[in-house]
C-alpha positions as CSV (number, residue, x, y, z in Angstrom):
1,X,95.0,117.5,126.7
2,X,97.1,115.3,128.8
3,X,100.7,115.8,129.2
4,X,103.9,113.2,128.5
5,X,107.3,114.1,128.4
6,X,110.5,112.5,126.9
7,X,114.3,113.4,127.0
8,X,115.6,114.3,123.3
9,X,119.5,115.4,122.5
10,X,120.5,119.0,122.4
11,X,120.8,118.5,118.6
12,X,117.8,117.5,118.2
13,X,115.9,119.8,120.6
14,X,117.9,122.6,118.5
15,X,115.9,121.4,115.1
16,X,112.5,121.1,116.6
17,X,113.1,124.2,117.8
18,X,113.8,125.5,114.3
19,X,111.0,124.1,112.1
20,X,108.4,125.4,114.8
21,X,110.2,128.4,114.5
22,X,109.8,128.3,110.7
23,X,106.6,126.8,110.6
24,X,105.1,129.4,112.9
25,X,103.9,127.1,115.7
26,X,105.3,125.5,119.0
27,X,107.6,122.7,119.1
28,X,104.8,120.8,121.3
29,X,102.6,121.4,118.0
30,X,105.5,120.2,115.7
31,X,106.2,117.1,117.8
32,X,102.5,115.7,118.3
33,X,102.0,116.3,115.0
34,X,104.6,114.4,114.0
35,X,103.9,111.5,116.2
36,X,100.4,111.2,115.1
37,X,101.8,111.0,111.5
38,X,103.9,108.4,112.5
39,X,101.2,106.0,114.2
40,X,99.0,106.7,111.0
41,X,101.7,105.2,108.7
42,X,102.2,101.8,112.0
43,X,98.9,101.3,111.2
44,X,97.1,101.9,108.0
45,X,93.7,103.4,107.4
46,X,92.2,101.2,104.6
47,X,92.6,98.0,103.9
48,X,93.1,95.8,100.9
49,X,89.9,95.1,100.5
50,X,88.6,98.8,101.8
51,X,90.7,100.0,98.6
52,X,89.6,97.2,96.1
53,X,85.9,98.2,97.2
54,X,86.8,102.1,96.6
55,X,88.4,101.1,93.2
56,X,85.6,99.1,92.3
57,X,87.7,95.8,91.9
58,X,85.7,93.7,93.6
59,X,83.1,91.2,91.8
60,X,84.5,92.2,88.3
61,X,84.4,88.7,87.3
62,X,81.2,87.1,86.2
63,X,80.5,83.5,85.7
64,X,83.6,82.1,87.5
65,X,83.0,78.9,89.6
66,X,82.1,79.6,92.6
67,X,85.2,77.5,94.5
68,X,87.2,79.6,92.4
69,X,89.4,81.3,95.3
70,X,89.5,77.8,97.1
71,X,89.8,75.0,94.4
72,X,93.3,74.5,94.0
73,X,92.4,72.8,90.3
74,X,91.7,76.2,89.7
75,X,94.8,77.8,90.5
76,X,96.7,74.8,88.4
77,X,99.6,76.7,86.3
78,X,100.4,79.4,88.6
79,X,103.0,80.5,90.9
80,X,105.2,77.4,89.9
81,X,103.3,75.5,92.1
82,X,101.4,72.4,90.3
């Protein structure tokens, strides 16, 4: 594993220090665990359409016009817009 290093308060150092304690593991485990939660939740795993697909969402509709997403004469009475 490669090795970075950062400067936290004494506070904080005191809490990590804690919960590993607690938790029964190492602070270093604590931290880079916490860290990689943190990127997961910047940037999400699935996307709209990944979860529409999962949720079987998608192609519901049969016998719509087939402009039907870009045809704004479609979309006429919605959102206030005209």
């Amino acid at each position: 594993m490669d090795r970075i290093s950062f400067r936290v308060d004494p506070a904080l150092k005191r809490r990590l220090e804690a919960e590993a304690k607690a938790a029964g593991v190492s602070p270093s485990d604590l931290a880079r665990e916490a860290v990689r939660e943190h990127l997961e939740r910047l940037k999400p795993t699935e996307t709209c359409h990944d979860i529409a697909r999962r949720l079987g969402i998608l192609g519901v509709y049969q016998d719509t016009p087939a402009d039907l997403s870009t045809n704004p004469a479609h979309m006429e009475g919605f959102g206030g817009g005209g």
